[in-house]
DRENLUM-79250 format. One line per 8 residues: number of its first residue (from 1); for each residue x, y, z of C-alpha. Coordinates in steps of 0.05 Angstrom, whole numbers. Example, Ala and Ser with C-alpha at 12.3 -4.5 7.8 and 13.67 -1.06 7.14 Angstrom:
# residues 2
1> 246 -90 156; 273 -21 143 .
***
This chain:
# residues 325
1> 222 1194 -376; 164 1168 -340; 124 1105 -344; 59 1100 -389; 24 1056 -337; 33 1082 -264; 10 1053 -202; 35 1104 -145 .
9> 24 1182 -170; 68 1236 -140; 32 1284 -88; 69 1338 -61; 67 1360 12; 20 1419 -3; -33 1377 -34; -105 1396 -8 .
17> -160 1352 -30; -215 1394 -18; -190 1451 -64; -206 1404 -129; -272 1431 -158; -323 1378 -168; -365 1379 -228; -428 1368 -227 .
25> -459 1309 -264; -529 1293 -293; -575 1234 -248; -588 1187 -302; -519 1195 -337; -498 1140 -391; -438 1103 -404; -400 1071 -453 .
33> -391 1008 -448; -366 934 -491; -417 891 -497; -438 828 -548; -504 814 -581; -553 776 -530; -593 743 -579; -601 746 -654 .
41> -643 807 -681; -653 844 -756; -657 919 -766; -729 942 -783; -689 999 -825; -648 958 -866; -662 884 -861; -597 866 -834 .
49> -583 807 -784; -540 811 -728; -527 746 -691; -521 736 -628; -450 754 -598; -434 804 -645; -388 856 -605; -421 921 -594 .
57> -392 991 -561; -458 1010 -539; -485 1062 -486; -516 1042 -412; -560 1078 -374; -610 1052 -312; -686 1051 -333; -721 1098 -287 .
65> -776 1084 -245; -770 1009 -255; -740 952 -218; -760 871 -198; -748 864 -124; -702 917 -120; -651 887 -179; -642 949 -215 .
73> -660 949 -299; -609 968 -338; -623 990 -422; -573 989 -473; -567 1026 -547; -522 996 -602; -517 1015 -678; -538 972 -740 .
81> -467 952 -771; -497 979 -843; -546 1039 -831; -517 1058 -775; -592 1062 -737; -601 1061 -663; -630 990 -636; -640 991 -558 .
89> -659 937 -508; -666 926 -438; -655 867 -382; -707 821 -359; -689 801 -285; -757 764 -274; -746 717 -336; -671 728 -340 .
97> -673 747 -404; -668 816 -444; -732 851 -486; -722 891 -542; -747 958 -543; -735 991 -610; -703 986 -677; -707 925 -682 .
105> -735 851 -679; -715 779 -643; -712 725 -697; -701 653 -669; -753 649 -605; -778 585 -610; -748 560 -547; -770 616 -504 .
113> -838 613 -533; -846 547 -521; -828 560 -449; -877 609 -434; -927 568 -467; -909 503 -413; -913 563 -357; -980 584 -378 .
121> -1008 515 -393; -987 493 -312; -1025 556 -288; -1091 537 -327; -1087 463 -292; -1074 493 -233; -1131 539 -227; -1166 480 -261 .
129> -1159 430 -204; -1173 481 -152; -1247 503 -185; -1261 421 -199; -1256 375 -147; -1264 307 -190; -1200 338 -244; -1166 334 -172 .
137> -1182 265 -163; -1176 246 -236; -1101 274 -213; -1084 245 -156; -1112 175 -181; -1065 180 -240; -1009 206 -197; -1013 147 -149 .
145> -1017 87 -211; -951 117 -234; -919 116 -169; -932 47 -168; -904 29 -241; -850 64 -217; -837 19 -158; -843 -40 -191 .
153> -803 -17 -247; -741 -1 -188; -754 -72 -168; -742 -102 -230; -683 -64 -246; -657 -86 -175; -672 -160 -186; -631 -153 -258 .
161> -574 -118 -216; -568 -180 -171; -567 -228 -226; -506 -189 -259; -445 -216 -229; -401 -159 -210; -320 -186 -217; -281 -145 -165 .
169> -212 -145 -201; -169 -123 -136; -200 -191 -102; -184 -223 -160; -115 -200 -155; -99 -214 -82; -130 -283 -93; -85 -298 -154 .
177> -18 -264 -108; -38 -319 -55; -40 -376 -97; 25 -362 -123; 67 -346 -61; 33 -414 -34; 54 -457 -96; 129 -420 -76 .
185> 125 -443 -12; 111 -513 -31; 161 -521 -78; 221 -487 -26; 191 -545 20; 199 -599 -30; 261 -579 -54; 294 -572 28 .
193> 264 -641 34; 300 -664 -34; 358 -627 -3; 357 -663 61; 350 -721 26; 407 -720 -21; 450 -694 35; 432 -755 87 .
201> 445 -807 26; 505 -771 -7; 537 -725 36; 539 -647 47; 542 -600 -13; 602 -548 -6; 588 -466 -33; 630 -491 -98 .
209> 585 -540 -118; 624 -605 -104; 594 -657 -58; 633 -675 4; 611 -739 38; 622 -757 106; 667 -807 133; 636 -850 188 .
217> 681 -864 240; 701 -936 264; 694 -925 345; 622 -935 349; 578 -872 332; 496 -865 344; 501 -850 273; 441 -874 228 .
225> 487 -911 193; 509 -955 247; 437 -965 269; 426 -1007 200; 418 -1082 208; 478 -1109 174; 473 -1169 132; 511 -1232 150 .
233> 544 -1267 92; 529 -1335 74; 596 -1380 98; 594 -1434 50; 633 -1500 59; 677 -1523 1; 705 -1589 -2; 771 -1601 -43 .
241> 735 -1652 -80; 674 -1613 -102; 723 -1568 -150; 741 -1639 -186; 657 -1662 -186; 627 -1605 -208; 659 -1600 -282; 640 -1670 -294 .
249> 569 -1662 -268; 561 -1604 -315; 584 -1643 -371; 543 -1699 -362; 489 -1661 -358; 500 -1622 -419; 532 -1672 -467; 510 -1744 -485 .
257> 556 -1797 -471; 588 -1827 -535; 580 -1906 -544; 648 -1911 -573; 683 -1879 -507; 691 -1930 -451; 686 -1896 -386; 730 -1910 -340 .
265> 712 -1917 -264; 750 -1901 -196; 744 -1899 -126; 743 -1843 -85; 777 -1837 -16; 727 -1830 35; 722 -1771 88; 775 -1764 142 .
273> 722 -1781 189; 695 -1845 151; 781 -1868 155; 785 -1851 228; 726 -1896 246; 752 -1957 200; 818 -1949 227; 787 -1965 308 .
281> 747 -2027 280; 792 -2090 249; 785 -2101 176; 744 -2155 156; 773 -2215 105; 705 -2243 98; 647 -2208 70; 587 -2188 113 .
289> 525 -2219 113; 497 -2169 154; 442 -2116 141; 475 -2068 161; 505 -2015 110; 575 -2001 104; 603 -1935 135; 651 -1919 77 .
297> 596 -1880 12; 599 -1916 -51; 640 -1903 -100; 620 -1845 -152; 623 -1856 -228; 667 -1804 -259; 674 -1796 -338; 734 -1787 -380 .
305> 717 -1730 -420; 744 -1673 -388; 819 -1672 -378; 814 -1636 -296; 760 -1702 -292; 822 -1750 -321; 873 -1720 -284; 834 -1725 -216 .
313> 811 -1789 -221; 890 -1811 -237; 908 -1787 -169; 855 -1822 -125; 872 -1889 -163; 944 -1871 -146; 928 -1849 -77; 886 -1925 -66 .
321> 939 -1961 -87; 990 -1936 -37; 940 -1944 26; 926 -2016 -2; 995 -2032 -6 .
***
């Protein structure tokens, strides 16, 4: 079984062209052809309205003897969808438009009226202004104040675009994308230097977390750390004797001294220095007259209150005795 819709027909080998018989046709033949309403029209027969785009299957034929700069005129006939009467109409190259012919009438023409109306009114003021020089004037004089309006209208608008501040977001962007890879940066830089800080004071920090300080070594180095003045410590000088003086000095000078306590005195043994220099010169068994003063110190007041005070001064009384005697 064959195809319905064939592209390639079967010719056989014996096929002659030329032995088809062609018929003859009329000139001005028409054809059927699918067309829609141009416009909107109503039957003179019946009163009916047919709007425009209403589908037709209507007859073409060409329009003889007529033409607009060689564009051919075509005319079509269609049927009134209730009387069945014949309506025909034709193109319009010049306007590019169509014109009915018969059977009917165009409703709804306002707009193509009006426009023939502006083309006729240009012609008359036209034809005006060529017959009277001073309407050309008139013309031209009005023609020149509004091209000046006009100019000063485009200035103002210009001045009102340069006071608007146009915000370029994609600047505005980029700027913002700066700003924040330069606040990174600072703050990597301050936290190295807080890094380099911590690691000069404290030591090195290992990949676990812990920090691992370093161990200066006691050969000399050109460490920082041995560049530091160090600080000398203070030697003081004790003297055995001091240790016994200073509980009593405290306690004088915190307590009052009671009436009813008698307060015993002693002497203390002078300095080794003081013993050395009285042992060179002879003792003296009569008292000096002189003005000069004596060598040894004098003696020192101690008070009984404290038991270390009673227990000192017991052993320098002992210790007197036994070098008098």
């Amino acid at each position: 079984m064959s195809e319905r819709k064939v592209l390639n027909k079967y010719y056989p080998p014996d096929f002659d062209p030329s032995k088809i018989p062609r018929v003859r046709q009329a000139k001005n033949r028409q054809f059927t052809v699918r067309l829609m309403a141009p416009f909107n029209m109503k039957c003179k027969t019946c009163g009916e309205y047919i709007y425009k785009g209403k589908k037709f299957n209507a007859r073409k034929e060409d329009v003889e003897n007529e033409n607009y700069l060689g564009i051919r005129i075509y005319r079509f006939y269609i049927k009134c969808t209730r009387c069945l009467s014949e309506i025909s109409f034709k193109t319009d190259p010049q306007s590019t438009d169509y014109v009915v012919e018969a059977g009917a009438t165009r409703n709804f023409m306002a707009l193509k009226l009006a426009e023939e109306q502006a083309v006729r009114e240009m012609e008359a003021e036209k034809e005006e202004e060529r017959t009277n020089p001073m309407k050309l004037l008139e013309n031209r004089t009005k023609a020149s104040r509004g091209e000046i309006e006009m100019v000063e209208t485009l200035e103002e608008l210009k001045e009102l675009n340069k006071r608007k501040v146009v915000v370029n977001f994609d600047d505005m962007l980029h700027r913002y994308d700066e700003e924040r890879q330069s606040e990174a940066a600072a703050a990597a830089a301050a936290e190295m230097e807080d890094e380099q800080l911590i690691k000069s004071v404290f030591g090195e920090r290992t990949e676990d977390g812990t920090i691992v300080k370093r161990l200066v070594d006691d050969g000399g180095s050109s460490s920082d750390e041995d560049k530091r003045p160090k600080k000398q410590a203070k030697m003081l000088t004790v003297k055995a004797t001091d240790l016994l003086a200073a509980p009593l000095n405290n306690a004088s000078k915190n307590k009052k001294p009671n009436p009813l306590v008698k307060i015993k005195t002693a002497l203390i043994k002078p300095n080794a220095d003081a013993a050395s220099t009285s042992s060179s010169t002879p003792p003296s068994t009569a008292p000096s007259t002189s003005t000069t003063a004596p060598s040894a110190p004098a003696p020192i007041v101690k008070s009984t209150l404290g038991g270390l005070s009673l227990l000192g001064s017991y052993s320098d009384s002992s210790s007197h005795s036994d070098s008098d005697n």
